[in-house]
C-alpha positions as CSV (number, residue, x, y, z in Angstrom):
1,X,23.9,-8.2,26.3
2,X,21.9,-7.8,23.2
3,X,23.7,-4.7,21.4
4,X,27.5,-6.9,21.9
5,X,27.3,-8.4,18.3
6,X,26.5,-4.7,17.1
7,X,29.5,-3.4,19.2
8,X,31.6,-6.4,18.8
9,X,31.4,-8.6,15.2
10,X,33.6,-11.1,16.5
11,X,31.0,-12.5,19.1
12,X,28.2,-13.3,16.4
13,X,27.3,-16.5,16.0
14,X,28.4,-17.8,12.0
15,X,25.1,-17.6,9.3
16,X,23.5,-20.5,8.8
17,X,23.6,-22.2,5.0
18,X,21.4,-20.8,2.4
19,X,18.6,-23.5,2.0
20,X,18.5,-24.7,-1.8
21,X,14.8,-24.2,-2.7
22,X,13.1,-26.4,-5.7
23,X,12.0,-23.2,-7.2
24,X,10.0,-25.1,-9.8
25,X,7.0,-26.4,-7.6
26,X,6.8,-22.7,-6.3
27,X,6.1,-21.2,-9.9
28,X,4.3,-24.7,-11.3
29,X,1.8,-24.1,-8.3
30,X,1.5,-20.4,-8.9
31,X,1.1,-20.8,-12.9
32,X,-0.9,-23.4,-12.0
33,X,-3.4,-20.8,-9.9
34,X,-3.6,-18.5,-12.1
35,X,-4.2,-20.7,-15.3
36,X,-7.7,-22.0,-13.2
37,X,-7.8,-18.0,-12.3
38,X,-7.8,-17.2,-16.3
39,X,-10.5,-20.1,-16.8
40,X,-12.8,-18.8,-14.5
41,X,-12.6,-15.1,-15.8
42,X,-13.5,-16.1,-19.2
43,X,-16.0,-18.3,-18.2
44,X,-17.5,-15.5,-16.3
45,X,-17.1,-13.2,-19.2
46,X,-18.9,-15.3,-21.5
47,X,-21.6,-15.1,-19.0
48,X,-21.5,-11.0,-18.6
49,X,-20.3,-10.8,-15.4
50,X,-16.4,-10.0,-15.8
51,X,-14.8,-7.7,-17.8
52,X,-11.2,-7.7,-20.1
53,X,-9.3,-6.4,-17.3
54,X,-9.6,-10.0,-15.0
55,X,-8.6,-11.7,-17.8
56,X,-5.6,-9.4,-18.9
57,X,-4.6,-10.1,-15.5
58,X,-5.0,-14.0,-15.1
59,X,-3.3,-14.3,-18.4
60,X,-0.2,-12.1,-17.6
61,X,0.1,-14.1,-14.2
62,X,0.8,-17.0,-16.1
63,X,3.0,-16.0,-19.1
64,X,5.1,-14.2,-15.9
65,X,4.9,-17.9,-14.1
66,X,6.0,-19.4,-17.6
67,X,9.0,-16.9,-17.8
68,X,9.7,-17.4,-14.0
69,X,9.8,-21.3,-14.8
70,X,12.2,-20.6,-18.0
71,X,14.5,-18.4,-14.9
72,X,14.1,-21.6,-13.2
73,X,15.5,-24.1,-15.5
74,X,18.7,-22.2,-16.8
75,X,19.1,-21.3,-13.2
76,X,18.9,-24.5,-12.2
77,X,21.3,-25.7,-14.7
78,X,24.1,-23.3,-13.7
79,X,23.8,-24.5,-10.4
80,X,24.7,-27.9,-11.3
81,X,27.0,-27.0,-14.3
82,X,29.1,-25.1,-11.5
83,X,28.5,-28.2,-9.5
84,X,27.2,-26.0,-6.2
């Protein structure tokens, strides 16, 4: 019966472990993307064909993946300070 672990908790099967991610090749890959994305919009607007507001956004996609990889690191180093 599908509904039974709604009715009854005790029948659920137990949650399976959190995975521990390496969060830092997610945001390293993503500044990374948006670093080439920020070189291609100001090569395009030294050419004419872009405008300020590509480049306002390539360049606040990587100072936000800079900040995230900051996170990253002091997150990182609770977790193995607190020796999870």
């Amino acid at each position: 019966m599908k509904f039974a672990p709604i009715i009854d908790p005790a029948i659920r099967k137990p949650a399976p472990k959190p995975v521990r991610v390496d969060l830092r090749k997610v945001f390293g890959i993503g500044t990374g993307l948006w670093a080439v994305a920020l070189i291609i919009a100001l090569i395009a607007l030294t050419i004419h064909h872009g405008t300020e507001s590509f480049v306002v956004i390539c360049a606040s996609g990587v100072i936000i993946g800079l900040l995230l990889l900051i996170w990253e690191f002091f997150d990182r180093w609770d977790y193995r300070r607190l020796g999870l």
